[in-house]
Structure formats: structure tokens, C-alpha cells
C-alpha positions as CSV (number, residue, x, y, z in Angstrom):
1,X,76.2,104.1,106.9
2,X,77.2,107.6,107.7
3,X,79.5,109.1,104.9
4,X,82.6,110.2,104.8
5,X,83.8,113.8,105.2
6,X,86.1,113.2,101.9
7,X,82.4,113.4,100.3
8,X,79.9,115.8,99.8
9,X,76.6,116.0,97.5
10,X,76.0,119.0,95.5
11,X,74.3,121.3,92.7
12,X,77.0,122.3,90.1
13,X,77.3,123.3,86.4
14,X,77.5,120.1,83.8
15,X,80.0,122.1,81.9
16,X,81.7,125.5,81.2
17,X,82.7,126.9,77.8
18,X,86.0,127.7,78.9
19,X,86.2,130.6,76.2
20,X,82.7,132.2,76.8
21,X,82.4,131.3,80.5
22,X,79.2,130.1,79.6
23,X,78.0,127.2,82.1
24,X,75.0,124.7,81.9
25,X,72.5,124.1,84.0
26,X,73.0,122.3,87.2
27,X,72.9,118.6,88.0
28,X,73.0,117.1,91.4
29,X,76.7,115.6,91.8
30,X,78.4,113.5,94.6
31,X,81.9,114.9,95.2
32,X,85.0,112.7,96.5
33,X,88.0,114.5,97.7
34,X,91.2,113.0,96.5
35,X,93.2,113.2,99.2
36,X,97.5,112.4,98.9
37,X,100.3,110.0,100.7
38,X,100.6,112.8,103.2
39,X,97.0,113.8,103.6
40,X,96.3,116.8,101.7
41,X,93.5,117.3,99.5
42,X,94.9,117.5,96.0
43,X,91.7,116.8,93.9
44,X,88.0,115.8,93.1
45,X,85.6,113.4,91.2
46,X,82.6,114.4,90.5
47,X,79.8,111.8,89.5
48,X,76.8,113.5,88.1
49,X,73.2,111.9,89.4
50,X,69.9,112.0,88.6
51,X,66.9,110.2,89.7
52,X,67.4,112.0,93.4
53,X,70.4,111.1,93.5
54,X,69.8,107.4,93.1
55,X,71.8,106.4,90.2
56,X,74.5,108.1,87.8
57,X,73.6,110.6,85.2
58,X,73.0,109.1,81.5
59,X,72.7,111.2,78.3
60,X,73.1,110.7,75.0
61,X,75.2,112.9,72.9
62,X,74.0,114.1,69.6
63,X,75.9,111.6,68.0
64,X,75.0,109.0,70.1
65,X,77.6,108.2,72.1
66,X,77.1,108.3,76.1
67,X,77.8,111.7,78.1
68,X,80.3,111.4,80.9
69,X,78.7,111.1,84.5
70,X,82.3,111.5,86.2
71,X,84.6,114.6,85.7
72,X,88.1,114.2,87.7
73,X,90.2,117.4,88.3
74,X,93.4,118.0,90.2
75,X,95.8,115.3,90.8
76,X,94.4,112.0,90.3
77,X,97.3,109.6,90.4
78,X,98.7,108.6,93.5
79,X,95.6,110.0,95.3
80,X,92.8,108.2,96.7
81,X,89.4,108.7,97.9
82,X,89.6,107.6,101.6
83,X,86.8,106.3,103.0
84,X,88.3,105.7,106.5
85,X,91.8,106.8,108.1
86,X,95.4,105.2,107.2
87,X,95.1,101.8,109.2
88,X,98.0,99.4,108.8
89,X,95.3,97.0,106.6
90,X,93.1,99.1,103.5
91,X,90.9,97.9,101.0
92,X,92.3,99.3,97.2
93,X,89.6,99.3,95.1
94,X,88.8,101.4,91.6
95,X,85.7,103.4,91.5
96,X,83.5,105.5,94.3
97,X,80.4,103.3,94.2
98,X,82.7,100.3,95.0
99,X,84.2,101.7,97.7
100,X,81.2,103.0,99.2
101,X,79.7,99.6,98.9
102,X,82.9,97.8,100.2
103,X,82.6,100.4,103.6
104,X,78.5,99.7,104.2
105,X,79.6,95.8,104.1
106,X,82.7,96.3,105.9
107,X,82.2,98.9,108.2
108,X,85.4,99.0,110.5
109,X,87.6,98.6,106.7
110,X,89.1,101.4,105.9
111,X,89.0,101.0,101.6
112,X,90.3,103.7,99.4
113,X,89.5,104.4,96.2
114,X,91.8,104.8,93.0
115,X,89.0,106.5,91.0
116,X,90.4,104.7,87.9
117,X,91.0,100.9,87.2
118,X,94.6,101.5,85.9
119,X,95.2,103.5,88.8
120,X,94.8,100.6,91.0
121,X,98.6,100.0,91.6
122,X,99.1,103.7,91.6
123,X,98.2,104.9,95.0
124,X,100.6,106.0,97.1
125,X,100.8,105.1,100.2
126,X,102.0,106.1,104.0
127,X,104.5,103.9,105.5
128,X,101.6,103.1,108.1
129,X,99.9,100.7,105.7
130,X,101.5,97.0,105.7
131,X,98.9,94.9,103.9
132,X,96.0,95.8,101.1
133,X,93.2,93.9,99.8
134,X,92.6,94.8,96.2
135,X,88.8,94.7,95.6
136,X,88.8,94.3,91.5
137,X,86.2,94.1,89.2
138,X,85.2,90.6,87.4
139,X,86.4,91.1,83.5
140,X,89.7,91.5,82.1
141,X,90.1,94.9,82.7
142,X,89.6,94.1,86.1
143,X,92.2,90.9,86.6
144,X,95.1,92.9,84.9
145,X,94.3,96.2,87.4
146,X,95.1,93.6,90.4
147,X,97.7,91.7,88.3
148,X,99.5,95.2,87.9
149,X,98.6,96.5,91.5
150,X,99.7,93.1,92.8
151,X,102.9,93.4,91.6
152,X,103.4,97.2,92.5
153,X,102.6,96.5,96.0
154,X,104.4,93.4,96.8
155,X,107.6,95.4,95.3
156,X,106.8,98.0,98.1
157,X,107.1,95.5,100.7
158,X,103.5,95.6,101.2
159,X,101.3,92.4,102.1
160,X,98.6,91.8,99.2
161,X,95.8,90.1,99.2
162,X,92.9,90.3,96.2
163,X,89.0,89.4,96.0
164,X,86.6,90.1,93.8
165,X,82.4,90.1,93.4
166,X,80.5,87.1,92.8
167,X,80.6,85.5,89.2
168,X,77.8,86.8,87.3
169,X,78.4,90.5,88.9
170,X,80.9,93.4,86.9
171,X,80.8,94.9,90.1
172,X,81.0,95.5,93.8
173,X,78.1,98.2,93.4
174,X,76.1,95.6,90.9
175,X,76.4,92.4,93.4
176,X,74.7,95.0,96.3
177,X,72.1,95.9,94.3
178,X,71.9,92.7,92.8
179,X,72.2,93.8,88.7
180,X,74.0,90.3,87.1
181,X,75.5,91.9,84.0
């Protein structure tokens, strides 16, 4: 599959101490431009790897709890991360290993990305686009994000349609690489 040019893979700082300027040491991150109705770039998420790049970046905080591997900036709702032009049919779905996964199995879809499972009903989009398939996730969290975006879209006029991975799979990403969870 060759990538998109709304993503790029990079070296960059974990974090900055926004008072001392002091910055961590690199990680390798995949960056997906958020892009707006009209086109423009208006944001990025960042999803820190490791492994060569082969899965997301885990770390334990001293007090347990898990690190972040994502970090969003800019304007996140109403924005997508397009993998594929405006087509009068896109794929909806919530998070960038989804939608990547969604584009190698369907290679002339055009999916876009909400970068958030709440967001799912939030993207705005051109008047070119007359019909969306909302990829969800299997779980609750999942079924409510394409409840909600189901209703947002069909008030828009638009044509909605909604599928979801396997049972047995949280995820798009997890039923590719076959991880039941």
C-alpha cells in the first residue's frame, strides 16, 4: 500500500517542559495531518512507535498508569485524517491504524479518520460526499460512536451505512493482524 501524503514518519521530542524548554529524547512517531471541510491542514496526531516502527509506544508511568502513545494538536474536531480525496462515498472511521487498515483492504475507498471515537459524528464534511460507511469498533464505546454519527449524518442528508470487525476483534487494526481481544 503506498501511504498517504497526509502522513509522514518521524524523530521528535516525547515531550517539552513548557516552562524550561527542556525536551526528551526522541522516539520515532507516525504523523497524520488533520486536514478541514475545505481542505486545509489545521492539525496533527502523532502516534509514538517503537519496535521499528512496528507497533505503538508503551511505557509505564511511575505510578503505573500507561504513557500516552498519541499526542493531537491543532484543531481536531471537524477534521479528519484523509486517506484518499473527497469521493461522493468515504469510509468514517475513528483511529489511524483503522483507517490505514480499512485503505490496504479497500484500496480504491477513500476512509477518513476522526482520530477520536466521539468524534465519529463530528467530521465535517464537503457537499461532494453523499453516502459514508462508518467503520466502528466492536464494544460499547464503539456502537454509541455509530449510533451518534448515524444520526448526525442522516440529519445532513447524507446516506449512512455502518459495519464493523469480526466478533471476537476490538478492532479493524486487531482483526488484520489477527489479535482476538
Amino acid at each position: 500500500m503506498t501511504l498517504p501524503p497526509t502522513v509522514r514518519f518521524v524523530m521528535t521530542p516525547r515531550w517539552r517542559d513548557s516552562e524550561t524548554g527542556e525536551v526528551g529524547r526522541d522516539h520515532p512517531a507516525m504523523v497524520c495531518a488533520l486536514v478541514d471541510a475545505p481542505g486545509r491542514v489545521v492539525g496533527v496526531q502523532c502516534i509514538f512507535l517503537q519496535d521499528g516502527g512496528r507497533r505503538k509506544y508503551e511505557r509505564l508511568r511511575e505510578d503505573g498508569s500507561k504513557a500516552k502513545a498519541k499526542l493531537t494538536f491543532g484543531v481536531i474536531v471537524g477534521s479528519a485524517f484523509r486517506i484518499g480525496p473527497p469521493s461522493d462515498h468515504i469510509v468514517i472511521c475513528e483511529g489511524p491504524e483503522d483507517g490505514l487498515t480499512l485503505r490496504q483492504q479497500l484500496p480504491d475507498t477513500t476512509v477518513w479518520v476522526a482520530c477520536g471515537t466521539a468524534l465519529m459524528s463530528r467530521v465535517s464534511l464537503p457537499s461532494s460526499i453523499h453516502r459514508v460507511t462508518l467503520a466502528g469498533d466492536n464494544g460499547s464505546a464503539g456502537l454509541a460512536a455509530v449510533d451518534q454519527a448515524t444520526a448526525a449524518y442522516l440529519d445532513a442528508g447524507i446516506a449512512v451505512n455502518a459495519i464493523f470487525p469480526d466478533d471476537g476483534f476490538k478492532d479493524w487494526n486487531d482483526q488484520l493482524r489477527g489479535v482476538r481481544g
